[in-house]
DRENVEXLO-746596 format. One record per residue: residue number from 1; x, y, z of N, C-alpha, C in turn. Coordinates in steps of 0.001 Angstrom, whole numbers, plus 500000, padded with zeros to 6 digits. Each point is the difference from the previous one (the first is absolute). Last residue first. Example, Ala and Ser with C-alpha at 12.3 -4.5 7.8 and 13.67 -1.06 7.14 Angstrom:
+-----+--------+--------+--------+--------+---------+--------+--------+--------+--------+
! pos !  neast ! nnorth !    nup ! caeast ! canorth !   caup !  ceast ! cnorth !    cup !
+-----+--------+--------+--------+--------+---------+--------+--------+--------+--------+
!   2 ! 512850 ! 497750 ! 507080 ! 500820 !  501190 ! 500060 ! 499230 ! 501090 ! 500730 !
!   1 ! 500290 ! 494280 ! 499930 ! 499110 !  501190 ! 500000 ! 500900 ! 501200 ! 500000 !
+-----+--------+--------+--------+--------+---------+--------+--------+--------+--------+
***
This chain:
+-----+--------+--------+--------+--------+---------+--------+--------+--------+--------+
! pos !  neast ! nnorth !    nup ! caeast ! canorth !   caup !  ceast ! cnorth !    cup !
+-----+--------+--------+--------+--------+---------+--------+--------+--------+--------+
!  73 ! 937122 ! 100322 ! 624201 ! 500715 !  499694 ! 499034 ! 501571 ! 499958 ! 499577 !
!  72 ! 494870 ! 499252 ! 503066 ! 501267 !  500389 ! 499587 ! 500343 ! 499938 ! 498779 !
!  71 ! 494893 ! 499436 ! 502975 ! 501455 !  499522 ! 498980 ! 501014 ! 500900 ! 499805 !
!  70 ! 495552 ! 498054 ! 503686 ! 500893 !  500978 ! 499762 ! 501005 ! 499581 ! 498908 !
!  69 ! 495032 ! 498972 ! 502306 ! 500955 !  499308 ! 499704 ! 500994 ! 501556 ! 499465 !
!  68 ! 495181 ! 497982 ! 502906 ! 500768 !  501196 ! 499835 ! 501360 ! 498902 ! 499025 !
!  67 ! 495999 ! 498103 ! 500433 ! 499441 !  501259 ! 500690 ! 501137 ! 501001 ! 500448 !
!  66 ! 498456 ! 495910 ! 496419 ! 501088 !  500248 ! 500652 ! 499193 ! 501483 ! 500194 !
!  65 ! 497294 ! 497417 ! 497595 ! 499550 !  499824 ! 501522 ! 501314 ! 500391 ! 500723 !
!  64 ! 499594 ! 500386 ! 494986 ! 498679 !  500939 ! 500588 ! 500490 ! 499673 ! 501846 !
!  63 ! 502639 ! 498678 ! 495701 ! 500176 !  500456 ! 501381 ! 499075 ! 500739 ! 500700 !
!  62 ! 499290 ! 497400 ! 496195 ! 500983 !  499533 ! 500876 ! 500268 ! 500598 ! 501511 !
!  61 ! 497627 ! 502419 ! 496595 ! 499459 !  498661 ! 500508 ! 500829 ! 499026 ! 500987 !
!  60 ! 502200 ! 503366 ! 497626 ! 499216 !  500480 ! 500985 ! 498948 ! 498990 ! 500623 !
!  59 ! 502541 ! 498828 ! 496189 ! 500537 !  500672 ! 501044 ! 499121 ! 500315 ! 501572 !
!  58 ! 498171 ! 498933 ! 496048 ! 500348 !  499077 ! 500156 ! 500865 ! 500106 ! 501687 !
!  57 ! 499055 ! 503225 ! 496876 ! 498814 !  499685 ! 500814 ! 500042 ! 498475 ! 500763 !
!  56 ! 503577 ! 502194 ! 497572 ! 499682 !  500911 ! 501172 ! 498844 ! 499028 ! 500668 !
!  55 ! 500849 ! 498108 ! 495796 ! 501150 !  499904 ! 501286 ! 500022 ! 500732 ! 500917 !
!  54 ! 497196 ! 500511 ! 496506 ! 499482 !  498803 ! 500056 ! 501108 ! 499594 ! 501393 !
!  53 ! 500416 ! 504427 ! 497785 ! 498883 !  499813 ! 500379 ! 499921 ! 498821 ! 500668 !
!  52 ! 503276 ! 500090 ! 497145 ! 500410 !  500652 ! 501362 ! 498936 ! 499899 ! 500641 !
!  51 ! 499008 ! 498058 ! 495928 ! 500772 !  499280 ! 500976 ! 500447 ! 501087 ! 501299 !
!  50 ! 497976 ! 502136 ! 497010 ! 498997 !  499385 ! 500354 ! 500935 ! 498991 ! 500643 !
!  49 ! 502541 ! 502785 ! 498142 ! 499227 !  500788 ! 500692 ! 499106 ! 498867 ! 501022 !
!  48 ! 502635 ! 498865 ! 496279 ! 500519 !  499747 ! 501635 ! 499389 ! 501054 ! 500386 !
!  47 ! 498453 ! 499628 ! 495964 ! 499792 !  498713 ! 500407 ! 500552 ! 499621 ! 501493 !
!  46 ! 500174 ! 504329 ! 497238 ! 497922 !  499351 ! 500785 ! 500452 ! 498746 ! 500294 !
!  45 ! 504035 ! 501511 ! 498400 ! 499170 !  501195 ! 500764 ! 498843 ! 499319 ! 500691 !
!  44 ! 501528 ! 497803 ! 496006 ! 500797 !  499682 ! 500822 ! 499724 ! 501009 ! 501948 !
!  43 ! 498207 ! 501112 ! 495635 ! 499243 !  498894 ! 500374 ! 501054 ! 499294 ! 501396 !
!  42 ! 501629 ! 503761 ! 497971 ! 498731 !  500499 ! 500211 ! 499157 ! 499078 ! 500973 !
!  41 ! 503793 ! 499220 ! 496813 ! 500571 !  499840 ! 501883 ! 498766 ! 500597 ! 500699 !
!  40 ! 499292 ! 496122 ! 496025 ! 500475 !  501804 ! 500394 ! 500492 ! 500379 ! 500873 !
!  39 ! 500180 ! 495070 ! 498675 ! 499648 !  501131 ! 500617 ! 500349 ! 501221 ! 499843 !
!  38 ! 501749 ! 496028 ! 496442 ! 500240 !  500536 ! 501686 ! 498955 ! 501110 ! 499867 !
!  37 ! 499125 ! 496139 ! 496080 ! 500123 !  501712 ! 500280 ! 500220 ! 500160 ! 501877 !
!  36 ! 500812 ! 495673 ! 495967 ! 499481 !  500147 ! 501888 ! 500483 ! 501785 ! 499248 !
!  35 ! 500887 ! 497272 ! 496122 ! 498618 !  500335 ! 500569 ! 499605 ! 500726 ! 501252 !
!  34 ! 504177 ! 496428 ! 499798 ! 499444 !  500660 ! 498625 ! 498409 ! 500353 ! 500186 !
!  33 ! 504512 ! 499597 ! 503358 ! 498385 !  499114 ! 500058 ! 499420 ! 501006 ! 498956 !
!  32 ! 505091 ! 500083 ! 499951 ! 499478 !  499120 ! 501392 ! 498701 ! 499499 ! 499614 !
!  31 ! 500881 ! 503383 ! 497394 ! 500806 !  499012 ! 499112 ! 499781 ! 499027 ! 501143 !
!  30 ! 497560 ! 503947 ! 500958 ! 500174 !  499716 ! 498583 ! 500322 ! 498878 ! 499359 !
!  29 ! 502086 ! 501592 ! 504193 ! 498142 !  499468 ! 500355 ! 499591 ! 499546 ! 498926 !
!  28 ! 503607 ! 502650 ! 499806 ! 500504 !  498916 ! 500393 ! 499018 ! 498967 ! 499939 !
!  27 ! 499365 ! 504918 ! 498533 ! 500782 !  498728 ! 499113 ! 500114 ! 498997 ! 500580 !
!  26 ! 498123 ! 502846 ! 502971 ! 499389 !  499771 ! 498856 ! 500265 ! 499105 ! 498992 !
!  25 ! 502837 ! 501873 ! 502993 ! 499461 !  498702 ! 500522 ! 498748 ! 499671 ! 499155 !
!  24 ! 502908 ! 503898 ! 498721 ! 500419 !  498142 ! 500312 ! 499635 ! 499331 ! 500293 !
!  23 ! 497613 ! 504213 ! 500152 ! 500355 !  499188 ! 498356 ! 501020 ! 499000 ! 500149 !
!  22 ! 496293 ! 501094 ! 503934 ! 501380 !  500759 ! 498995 ! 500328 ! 499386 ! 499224 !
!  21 ! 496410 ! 498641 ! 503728 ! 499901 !  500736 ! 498235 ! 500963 ! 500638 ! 498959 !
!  20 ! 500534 ! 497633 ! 504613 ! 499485 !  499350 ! 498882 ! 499415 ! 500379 ! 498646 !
!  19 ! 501277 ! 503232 ! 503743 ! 501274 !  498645 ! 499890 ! 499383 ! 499301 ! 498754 !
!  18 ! 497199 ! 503270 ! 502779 ! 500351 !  500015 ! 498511 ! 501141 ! 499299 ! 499460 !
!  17 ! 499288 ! 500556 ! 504778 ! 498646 !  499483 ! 499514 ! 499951 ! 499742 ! 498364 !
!  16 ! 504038 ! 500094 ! 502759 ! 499437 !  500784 ! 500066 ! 498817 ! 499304 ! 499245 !
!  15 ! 502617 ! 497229 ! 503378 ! 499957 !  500330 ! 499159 ! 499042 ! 501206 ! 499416 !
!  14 ! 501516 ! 496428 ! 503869 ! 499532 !  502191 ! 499990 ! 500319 ! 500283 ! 498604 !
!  13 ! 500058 ! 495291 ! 501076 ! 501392 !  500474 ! 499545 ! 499839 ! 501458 ! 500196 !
!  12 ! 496262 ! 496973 ! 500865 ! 501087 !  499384 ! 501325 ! 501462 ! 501007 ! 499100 !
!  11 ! 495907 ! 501459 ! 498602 ! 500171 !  499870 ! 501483 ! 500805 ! 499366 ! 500349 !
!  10 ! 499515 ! 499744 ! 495586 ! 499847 !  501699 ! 500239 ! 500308 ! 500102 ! 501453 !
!   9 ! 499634 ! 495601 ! 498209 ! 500869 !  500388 ! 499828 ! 500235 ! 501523 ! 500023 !
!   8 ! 495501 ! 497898 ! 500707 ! 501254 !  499803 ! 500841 ! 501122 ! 500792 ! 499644 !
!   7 ! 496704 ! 500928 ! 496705 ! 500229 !  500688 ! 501498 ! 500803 ! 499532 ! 501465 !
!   6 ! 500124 ! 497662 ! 495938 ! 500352 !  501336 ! 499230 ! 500117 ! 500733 ! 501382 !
!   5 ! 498106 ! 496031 ! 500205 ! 501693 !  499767 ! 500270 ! 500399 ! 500882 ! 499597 !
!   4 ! 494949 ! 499814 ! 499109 ! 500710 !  499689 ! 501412 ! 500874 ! 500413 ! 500290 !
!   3 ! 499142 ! 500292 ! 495355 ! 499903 !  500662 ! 501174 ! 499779 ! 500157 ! 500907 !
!   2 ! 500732 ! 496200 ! 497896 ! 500952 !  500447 ! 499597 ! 499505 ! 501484 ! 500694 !
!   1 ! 496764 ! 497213 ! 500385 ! 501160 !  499410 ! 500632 ! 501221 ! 500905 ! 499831 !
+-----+--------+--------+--------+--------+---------+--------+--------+--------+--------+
***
């Protein structure tokens, strides 16, 4: 659960992947939830990898039957 909301909170703030391992937030986590070890950012890596993975394909599924589309920016 708690690294769930580790990797939310990486995605909804662009946070850097190693945020949770620094020594403040280390301390904070410590005294917040006694015991919990934050993600590596290593592990953090393989985990929105495989979600990106899981949203392209998703993606594209979706749009298998649009036969032309165009984006901007």
């Amino acid at each position: 659960m708690l690294d769930q909301k580790q990797i939310q909170a990486i995605i909804t703030d662009a946070r850097a992947f190693g945020d949770f391992s620094r020594q403040g937030m280390r301390e904070f986590l410590a005294i917040a939830v006694p015991g919990y070890t934050p993600l590596h950012r290593n592990a953090v890596r393989k985990r929105l990898r495989g979600l990106n993975m899981e949203h392209r394909h998703k993606l594209r599924k979706l749009l298998l039957n649009v036969s032309d589309i165009s984006f901007t920016t």
